[in-house]
Every structure is written in structure tokens, then in C-alpha cells.
C-alpha positions as CSV (number, residue, x, y, z in Angstrom):
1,X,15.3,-20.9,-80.9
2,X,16.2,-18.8,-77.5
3,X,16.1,-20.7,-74.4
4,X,14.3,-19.4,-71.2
5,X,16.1,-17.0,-69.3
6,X,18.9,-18.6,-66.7
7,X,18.4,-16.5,-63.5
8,X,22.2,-16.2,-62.3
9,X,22.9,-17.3,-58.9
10,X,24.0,-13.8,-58.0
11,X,19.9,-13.2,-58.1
12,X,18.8,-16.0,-56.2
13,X,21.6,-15.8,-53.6
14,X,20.2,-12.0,-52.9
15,X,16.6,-13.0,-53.3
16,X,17.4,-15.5,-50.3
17,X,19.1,-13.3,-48.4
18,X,16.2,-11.2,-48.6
19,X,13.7,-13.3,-47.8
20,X,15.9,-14.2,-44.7
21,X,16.3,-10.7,-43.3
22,X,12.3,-10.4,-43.9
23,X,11.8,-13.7,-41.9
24,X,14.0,-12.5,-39.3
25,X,12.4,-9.3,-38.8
26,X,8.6,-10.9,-38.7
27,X,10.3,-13.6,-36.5
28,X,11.7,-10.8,-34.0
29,X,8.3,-8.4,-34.0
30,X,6.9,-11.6,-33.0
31,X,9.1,-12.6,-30.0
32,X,8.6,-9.0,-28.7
33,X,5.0,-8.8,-29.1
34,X,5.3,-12.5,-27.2
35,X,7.5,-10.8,-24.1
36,X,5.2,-7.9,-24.0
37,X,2.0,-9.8,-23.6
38,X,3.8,-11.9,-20.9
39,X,5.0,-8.5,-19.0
40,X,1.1,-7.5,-19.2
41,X,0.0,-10.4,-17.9
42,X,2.0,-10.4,-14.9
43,X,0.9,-7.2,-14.1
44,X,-2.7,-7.9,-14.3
45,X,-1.9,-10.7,-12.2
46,X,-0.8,-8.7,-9.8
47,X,-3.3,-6.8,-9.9
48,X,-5.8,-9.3,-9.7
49,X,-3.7,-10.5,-6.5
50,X,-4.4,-7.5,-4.6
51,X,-7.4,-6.6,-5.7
52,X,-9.2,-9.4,-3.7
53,X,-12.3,-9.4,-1.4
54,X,-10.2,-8.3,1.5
55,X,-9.3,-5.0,-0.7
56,X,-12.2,-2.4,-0.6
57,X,-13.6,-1.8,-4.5
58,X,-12.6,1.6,-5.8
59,X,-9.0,1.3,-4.0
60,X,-6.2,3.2,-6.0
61,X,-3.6,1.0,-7.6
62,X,-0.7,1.8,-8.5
63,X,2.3,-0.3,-10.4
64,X,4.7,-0.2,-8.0
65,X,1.8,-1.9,-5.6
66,X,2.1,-4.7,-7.3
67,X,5.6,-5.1,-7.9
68,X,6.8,-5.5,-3.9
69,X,9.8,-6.7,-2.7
70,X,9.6,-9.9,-0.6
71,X,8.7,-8.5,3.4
72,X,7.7,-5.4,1.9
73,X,4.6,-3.4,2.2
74,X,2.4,-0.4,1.1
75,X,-0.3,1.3,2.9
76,X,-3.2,2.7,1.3
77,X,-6.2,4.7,2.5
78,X,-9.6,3.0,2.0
79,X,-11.7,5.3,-0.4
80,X,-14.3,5.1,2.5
81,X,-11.7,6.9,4.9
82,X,-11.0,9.3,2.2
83,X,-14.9,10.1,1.9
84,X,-15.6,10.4,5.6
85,X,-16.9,14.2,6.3
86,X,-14.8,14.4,9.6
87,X,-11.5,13.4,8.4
88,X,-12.1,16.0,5.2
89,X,-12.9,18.6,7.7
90,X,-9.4,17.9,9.8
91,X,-8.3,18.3,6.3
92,X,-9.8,21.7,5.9
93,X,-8.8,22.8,9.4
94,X,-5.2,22.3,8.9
95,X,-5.1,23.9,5.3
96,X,-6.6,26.9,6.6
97,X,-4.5,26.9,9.9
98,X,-1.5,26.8,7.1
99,X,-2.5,29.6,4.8
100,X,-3.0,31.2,7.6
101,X,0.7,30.9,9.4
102,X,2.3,31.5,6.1
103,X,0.3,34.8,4.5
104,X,3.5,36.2,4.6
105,X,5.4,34.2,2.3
106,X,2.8,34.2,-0.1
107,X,2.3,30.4,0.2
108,X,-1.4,29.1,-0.6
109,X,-2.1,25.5,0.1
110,X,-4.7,23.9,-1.4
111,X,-4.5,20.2,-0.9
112,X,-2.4,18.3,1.8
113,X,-1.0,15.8,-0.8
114,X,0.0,18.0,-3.9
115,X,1.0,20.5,-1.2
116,X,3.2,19.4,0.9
117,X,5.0,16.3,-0.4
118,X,8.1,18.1,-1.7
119,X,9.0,19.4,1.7
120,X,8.5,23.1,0.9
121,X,5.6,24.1,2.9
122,X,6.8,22.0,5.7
123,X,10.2,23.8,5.8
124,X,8.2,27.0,6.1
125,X,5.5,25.5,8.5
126,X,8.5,24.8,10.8
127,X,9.9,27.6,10.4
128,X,7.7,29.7,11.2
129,X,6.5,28.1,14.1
130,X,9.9,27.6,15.8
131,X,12.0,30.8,14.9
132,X,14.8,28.3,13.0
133,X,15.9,28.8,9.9
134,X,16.9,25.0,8.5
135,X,19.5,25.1,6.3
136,X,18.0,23.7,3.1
137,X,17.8,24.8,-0.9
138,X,14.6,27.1,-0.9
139,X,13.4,25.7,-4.2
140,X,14.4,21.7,-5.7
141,X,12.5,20.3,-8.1
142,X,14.5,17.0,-8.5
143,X,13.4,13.7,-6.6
144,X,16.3,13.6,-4.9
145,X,16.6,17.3,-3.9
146,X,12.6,16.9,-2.7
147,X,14.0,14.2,-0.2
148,X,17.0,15.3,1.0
149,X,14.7,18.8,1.8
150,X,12.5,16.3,3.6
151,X,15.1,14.6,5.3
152,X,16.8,17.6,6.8
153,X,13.0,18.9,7.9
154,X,11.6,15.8,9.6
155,X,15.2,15.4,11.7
156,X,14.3,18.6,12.9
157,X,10.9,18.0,13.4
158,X,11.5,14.0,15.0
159,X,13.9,15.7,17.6
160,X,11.3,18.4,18.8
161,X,8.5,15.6,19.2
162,X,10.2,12.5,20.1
163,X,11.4,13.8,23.3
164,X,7.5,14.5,24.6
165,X,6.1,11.5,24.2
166,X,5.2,11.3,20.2
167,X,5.0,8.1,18.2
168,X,6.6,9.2,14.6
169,X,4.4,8.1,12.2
170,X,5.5,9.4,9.1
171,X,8.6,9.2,7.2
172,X,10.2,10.6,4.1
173,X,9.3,8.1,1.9
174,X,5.8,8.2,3.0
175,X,5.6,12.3,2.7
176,X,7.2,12.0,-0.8
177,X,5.0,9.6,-1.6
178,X,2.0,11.8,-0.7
179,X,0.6,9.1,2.0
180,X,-2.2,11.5,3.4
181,X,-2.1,9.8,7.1
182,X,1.3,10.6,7.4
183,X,0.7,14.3,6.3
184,X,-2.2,14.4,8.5
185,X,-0.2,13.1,11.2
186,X,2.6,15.4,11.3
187,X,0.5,18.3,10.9
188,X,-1.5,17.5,13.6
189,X,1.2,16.9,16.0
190,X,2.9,20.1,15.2
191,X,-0.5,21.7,15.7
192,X,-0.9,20.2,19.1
193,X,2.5,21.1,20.0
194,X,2.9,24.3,19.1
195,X,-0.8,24.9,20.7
196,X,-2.0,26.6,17.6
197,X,-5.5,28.8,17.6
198,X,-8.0,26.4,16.0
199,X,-10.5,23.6,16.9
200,X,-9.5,20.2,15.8
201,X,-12.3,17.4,14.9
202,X,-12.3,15.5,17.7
203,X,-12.2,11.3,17.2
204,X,-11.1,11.2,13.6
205,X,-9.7,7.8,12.5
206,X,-9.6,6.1,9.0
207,X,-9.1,2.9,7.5
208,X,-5.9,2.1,6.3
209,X,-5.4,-1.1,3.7
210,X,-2.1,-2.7,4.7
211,X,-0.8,-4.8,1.9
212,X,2.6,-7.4,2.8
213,X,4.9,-9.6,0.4
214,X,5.1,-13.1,2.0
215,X,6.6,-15.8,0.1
216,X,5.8,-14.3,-3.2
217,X,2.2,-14.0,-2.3
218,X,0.5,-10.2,-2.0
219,X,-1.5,-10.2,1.5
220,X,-4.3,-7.6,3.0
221,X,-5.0,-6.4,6.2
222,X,-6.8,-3.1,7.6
223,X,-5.8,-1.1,10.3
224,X,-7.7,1.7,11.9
225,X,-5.6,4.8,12.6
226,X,-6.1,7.0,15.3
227,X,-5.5,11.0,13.8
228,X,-7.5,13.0,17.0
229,X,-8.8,12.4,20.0
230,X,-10.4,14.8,22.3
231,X,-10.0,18.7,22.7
232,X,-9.2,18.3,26.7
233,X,-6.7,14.9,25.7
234,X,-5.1,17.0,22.9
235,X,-4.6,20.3,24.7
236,X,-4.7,19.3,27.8
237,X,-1.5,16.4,27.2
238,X,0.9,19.1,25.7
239,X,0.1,21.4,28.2
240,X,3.4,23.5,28.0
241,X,6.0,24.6,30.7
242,X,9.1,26.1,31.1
243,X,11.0,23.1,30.8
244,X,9.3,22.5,28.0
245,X,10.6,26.0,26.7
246,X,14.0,24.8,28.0
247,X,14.0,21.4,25.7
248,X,12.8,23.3,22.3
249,X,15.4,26.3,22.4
250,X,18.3,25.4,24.7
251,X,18.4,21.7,25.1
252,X,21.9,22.3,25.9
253,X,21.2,24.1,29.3
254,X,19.4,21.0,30.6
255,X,22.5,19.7,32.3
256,X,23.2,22.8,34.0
257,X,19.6,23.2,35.2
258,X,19.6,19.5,36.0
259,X,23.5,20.9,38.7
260,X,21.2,23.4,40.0
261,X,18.8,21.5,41.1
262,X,20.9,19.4,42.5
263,X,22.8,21.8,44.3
264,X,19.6,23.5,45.7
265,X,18.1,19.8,47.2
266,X,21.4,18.6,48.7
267,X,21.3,22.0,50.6
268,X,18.7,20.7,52.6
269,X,19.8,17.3,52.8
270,X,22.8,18.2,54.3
271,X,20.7,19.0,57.6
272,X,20.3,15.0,57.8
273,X,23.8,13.9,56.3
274,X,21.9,12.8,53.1
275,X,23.1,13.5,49.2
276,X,21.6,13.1,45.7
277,X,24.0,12.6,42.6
278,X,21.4,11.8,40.6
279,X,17.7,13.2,39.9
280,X,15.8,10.8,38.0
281,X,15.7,8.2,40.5
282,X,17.2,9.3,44.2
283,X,14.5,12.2,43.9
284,X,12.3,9.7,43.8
285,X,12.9,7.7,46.2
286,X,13.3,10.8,48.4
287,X,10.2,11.8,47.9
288,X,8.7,8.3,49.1
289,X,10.6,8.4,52.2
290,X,9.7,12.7,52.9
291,X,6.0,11.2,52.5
292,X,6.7,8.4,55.0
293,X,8.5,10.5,57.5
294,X,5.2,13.0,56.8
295,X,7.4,15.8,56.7
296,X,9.2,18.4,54.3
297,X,12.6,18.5,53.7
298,X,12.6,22.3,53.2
299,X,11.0,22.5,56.6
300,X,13.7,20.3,58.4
């Protein structure tokens, strides 16, 4: 009589193996599932640690929000800002005041963020307004190409402004990132200092959600941002002269204007064996003692 069947132990040893690698593969579909629940849970905690009463409902978060550096922070514009009718109609005036500078190139702007984040319209803006051609790529659709556009346009832009009194408030990171304020802001200030032909809202200001890294833990804050004031501040602050002229298209002939000037005062000073070196602050001081003395120098 045949006995059973002996299974060699070529067959069990692969049947083991088998059942190993299957084991293996369960075991690792498992550990991943694990690590990717744990990665979504962080980031809904995150979440949930911004979004807290401080942090107006209906605020737009984004991933890297919640993934700060420590001492690092994001701004955000509360959805009420966004909503109010004034600051949508500064939005309006300043798209049209655009399409209407640049009908030339063919350039059509339709909203500020899409719009103008890459640096495009803003080379052209510029541009146009101050007869200089910047020497940037006219078309970059890479990240990097976008900023280093930007870059090259707000250095331009910073060194026309900073010199009459403006507080930059906007930054490449902040354009590329399609931070509306900051938009807002520099269009405004080129608008106000290139005197351009419209009416701006006057008193617009919004609400900005200021969220900080500190010691691991996501903070809030809200900070009210100033975008217009009135027509007669606006205007009447960048009311422009020829020295004004002198700084935008030939800062370079300050100094010799600056010897001119100088030449021309100690002409008259010589009359009472006085001299100025310096304008700034012996002008000054002149002046104080020409009001004492209740005189003019010209006259002596």
C-alpha cells in the first residue's frame, strides 16, 4: 500500500519564503500607511493651531502656513479686509489706471494678484512711467526667473522712493507670493509719485492677520494697514520740484548743484568774512542768525 505523499523540503522551504516576502510586504504597506497618518495629523494640528479664535473664520490657509520656521512669520489679509467695498474700489482704480498706461503694449490686467506677481507688468508699469528701460528677460516663466525679474524691478523702484520719504513695504517674496497689501502698496506709491491722473479712495485700510513661530508655538495678532489717506495728504506731500526732477534722472548732478550753490552763498558771505563748506547744516544755522540780525544776506 502507497504511503502519503512526502512534500520535499525544496517545497516547504519556497512555500516559507513565500509566505515571508508576503508578510513583509503587508508588514511594510502597514508602516507607511502608519507614517502617513502621522504626517496628516501634524498637519491638521497645525492647522488647528492657527486656526484659533484670534484667526478670523473663512481665513485662507495654506501648508506652508503651518509649517514656519522658528521666529518666522506670514501675513494674511482678513476676508473682511478683502470684502470691504473701498479697498475693492482702490483695487479697481489702480487696474484701470494700469490698462490704461500700458494700451500700448497690449497688456490687460485683470486682477492685482494673478497680474502682477511675476514682475511683468511691473517692469512695464515702471517703465513706462520713468523712460528706463531695465535690463531684464521680457518673458520667464520659472520661479527663479520671476524673482530675479522682481528683484532687478523693485531695486529700481526702492531707489526712486526711498530717497522721498517712503516706508518700503513690500518685498520680493511678498509680490511673488501674491500678498495683495504689498501690491496695493507699491502701486499706490508709484501712483502718488508719478502724480498719475486718477482719484484714489481716500482712508482705505485693512486688516492684516499676522501669524509668528515662538518656541514651537503658532501665535496671532492683527494689524491695521494704512493703504490711503487723503487726496490733499497724497498730492499735496509729493508735490514735485525740480530737485525732485534732478534726484529721478540725474542723481549724479546733485553734487555739482550742491558746488553751485555753494559758490553762489559764499559770494555774499564774503561781504562779512563768513564761509560755508557745507549745506546741510551751516545753511542752517545761517539762516537762524540772517533772522536774528533781521536782515538779508543778499541785501548786505
Amino acid at each position: 500500500m502507497a504511503g502519503a505523499p512526502v512534500r520535499s523540503a525544496t517545497s516547504q522551504s519556497g512555500k516559507m519564503k513565500k509566505d515571508e516576502s508576503f508578510l513583509g510586504k503587508l508588514g511594510g504597506t502597514l508602516v507607511r500607511k502608519k507614517k502617513s497618518k502621522e504626517v496628516s495629523d501634524l498637519h491638521e494640528e497645525g492647522k488647528n493651531a492657527i486656526n484659533t479664535p484670534m484667526l478670523p473664520s473663512g481665513t485662507e490657509i495654506h501648508p506652508e502656513d503651518t509649517m514656519l520656521e522658528e521666529n518666522a512669520e506670514r501675513n494674511m489679509l482678513d476676508p473682511t479686509s478683502r470684502e470691504n467695498p473701498k479697498f475693492k474700489d482702490l483695487q479697481r482704480v489702480l487696474i484701470d489706471w494700469i490698462n490704461n498706461e500700458l494700451e500700448e503694449d497690449r497688456i490687460i490686467v485683470k486682477g492685482l494678484e494673478e497680474d502682477c506677481y511675476d514682475g511683468q507688468v511691473l517692469q512695464k508699469l515702471f517703465e513706462k512711467l520713468s523712460g528706463r528701460k531695465l535690463n531684464v528677460a521680457e518673458v520667464t516663466q520659472s520661479e527663479i526667473g520671476q524673482k530675479q525679474k522682481l528683484q532687478t524691478v523693485l531695486e529700481a523702484v526702492n531707489e526712486l522712493l526711498r530717497p522721498h520719504g517712503w516706508s518700503i513695504e513690500w518685498s520680493v517674496d511678498s509680490i511673488h507670493a501674491k500678498n495683495l497689501v504689498a501690491i496695493v502698496y507699491l502701486l499706490v506709491a508709484l501712483a502718488m509719485h508719478y502724480l498719475a491722473p486718477i482719484r484714489l479712495p481716500e482712508h482705505v485700510s485693512v486688516q492684516v492677520v499676522v501669524v509668528k513661530k515662538r518656541e514651537g508655538i503658532l501665535q496671532t495678532s492683527h494689524v491695521t494697514k494704512e493703504l490711503t489717506s487723503t487726496t490733499e495728504m497724497m498730492m499735496g506731500r509729493f508735490e514735485r520740484d525740480a530737485f525732485d526732477t534732478l534726484l529721478d534722472h540725474a542723481p549724479d548732478k546733485l553734487n555739482v548743484v550742491k558746488k553751485s550753490l555753494v559758490t553762489f552763498v559764499n559770494k555774499h558771505l564774503n561781504k562779512l568774512n563768513l564761509e560755508v563748506t557745507e549745506l546741510e547744516s551751516q545753511v542752517r544755522n545761517l539762516m537762524w542768525w540772517t533772522c536774528r540780525r533781521g536782515g538779508s544776506l543778499v541785501d548786505s
